[in-house]
N, C-alpha and C positions, 0 to 999 in steps of 0.2 A: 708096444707099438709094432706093428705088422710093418712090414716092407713092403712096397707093391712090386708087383711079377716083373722080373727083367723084361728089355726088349731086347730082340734079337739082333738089332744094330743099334750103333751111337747114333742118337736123334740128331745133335749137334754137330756131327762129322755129314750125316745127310742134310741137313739146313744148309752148310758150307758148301755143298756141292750142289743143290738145286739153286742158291744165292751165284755161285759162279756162272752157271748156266744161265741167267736172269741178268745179270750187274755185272759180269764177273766179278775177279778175286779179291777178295776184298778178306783177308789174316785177322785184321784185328774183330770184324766182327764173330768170328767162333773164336776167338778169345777173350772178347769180354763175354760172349753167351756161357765160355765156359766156368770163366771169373765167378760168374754170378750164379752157376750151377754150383759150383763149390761154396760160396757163401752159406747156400742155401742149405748144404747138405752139412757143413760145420756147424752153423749154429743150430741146427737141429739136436746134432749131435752135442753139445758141450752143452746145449741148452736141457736135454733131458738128464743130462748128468747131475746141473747146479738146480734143478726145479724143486728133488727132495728139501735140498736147505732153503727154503724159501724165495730162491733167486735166481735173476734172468741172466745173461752174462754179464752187460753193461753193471748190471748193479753189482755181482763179483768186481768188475775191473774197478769201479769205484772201491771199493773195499779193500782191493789189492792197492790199491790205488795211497789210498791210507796208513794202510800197515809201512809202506815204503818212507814216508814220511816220519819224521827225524823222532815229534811230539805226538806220530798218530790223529794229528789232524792237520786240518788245510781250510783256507778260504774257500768257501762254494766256487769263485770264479776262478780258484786258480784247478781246481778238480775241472771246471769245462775245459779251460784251457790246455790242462795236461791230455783229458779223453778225446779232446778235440772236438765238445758237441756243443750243442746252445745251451743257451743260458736256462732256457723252461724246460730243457732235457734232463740236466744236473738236479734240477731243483723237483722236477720227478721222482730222478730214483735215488734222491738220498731223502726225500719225503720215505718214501718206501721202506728205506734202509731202517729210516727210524719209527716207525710203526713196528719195524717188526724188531727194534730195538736193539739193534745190531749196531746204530753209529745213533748219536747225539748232537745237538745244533745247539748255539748258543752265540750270540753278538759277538764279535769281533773287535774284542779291545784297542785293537789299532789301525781299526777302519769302523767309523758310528753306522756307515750302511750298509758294511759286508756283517755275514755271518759265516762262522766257523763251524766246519762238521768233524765229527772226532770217534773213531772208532769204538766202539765198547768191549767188554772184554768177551761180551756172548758173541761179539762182529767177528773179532781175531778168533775165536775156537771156530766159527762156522766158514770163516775163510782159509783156515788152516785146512778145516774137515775137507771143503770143497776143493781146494789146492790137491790135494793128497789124490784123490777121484780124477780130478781132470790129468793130474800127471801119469796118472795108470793107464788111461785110454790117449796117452799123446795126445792131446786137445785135439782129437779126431783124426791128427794124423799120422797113424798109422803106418799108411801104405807108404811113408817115404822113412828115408832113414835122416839119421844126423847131418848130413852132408846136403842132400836135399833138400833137406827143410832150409837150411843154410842158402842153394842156390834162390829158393823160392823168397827169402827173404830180399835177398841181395836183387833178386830180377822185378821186383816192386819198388823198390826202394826212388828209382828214379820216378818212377808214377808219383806216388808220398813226395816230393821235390818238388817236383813240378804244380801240383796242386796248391804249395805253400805251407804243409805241415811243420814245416822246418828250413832251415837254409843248411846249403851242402857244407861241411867243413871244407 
């Protein structure tokens, strides 16, 4: 995959300044412009990494997701609710997962309408594999160190709160 030609200025640093010019100052919008630059540019990256093993990220984090799990499996709805996505998201890409026979599905003995997804043992070698890859390229992050990545963490965390992903300790 080709990069395309730098520009010779930040596009988003000139949007912030013709937007001031216009509206004035308005921070948060070249910060989610940038948020969303950075989305874009990680999951490219972490996404060409996991593609060889047959997977997108979402479907790693389910996987990882799994492996963390006590018996290597979990109810479908408690995988939405840990990834934090819908219900016909989950049921995508662990559809997925088990096509390509990396996790298994089976009725839920202790719920007759849930069903159980359960890692297989080709899922933990390919999430092992895939783990090992994305920890050599720092899940695309790179350009910050330990500590940064730390700030970056800690400086979203309130965003994640306020949304409702979680309640503050």
């Amino acid at each position: 995959m080709s990069k395309p030609l730098s520009l010779a200025f930040d596009p988003i640093a000139r949007a912030d300044e013709l937007w001031r010019q216009r509206w004035g100052a308005v921070p948060p919008m070249a910060a989610i412009t940038s948020i969303m630059r950075a989305h874009q540019i990680l999951l490219a990256e972490v996404d060409a990494v996991v593609k060889p093993y047959g997977l997108t990220f979402a479907r790693y984090e389910a996987l990882v997701l799994l492996t963390f799990s006590k018996a290597g499996e979990l109810p479908m709805s408690k995988i939405g609710e840990r990834l934090m996505v819908h219900p016909t998201s989950v049921t995508n890409t662990v559809d997925r997962l088990v096509k390509s026979g990396l996790v298994a599905k089976r009725p839920n003995p202790n719920d007759g309408r849930g069903t159980l997804a359960s890692i297989t043992d080709k899922g933990r070698k390919v999430c092992d594999a895939a783990t090992h890859d994305l920890m050599a390229m720092d899940f695309g992050l790179g350009a910050y160190d330990a500590e940064e990545c730390g700030e970056i963490f800690a400086m979203l965390r309130p965003l994640r709160v306020a949304a409702g992903d979680f309640k503050e300790e």
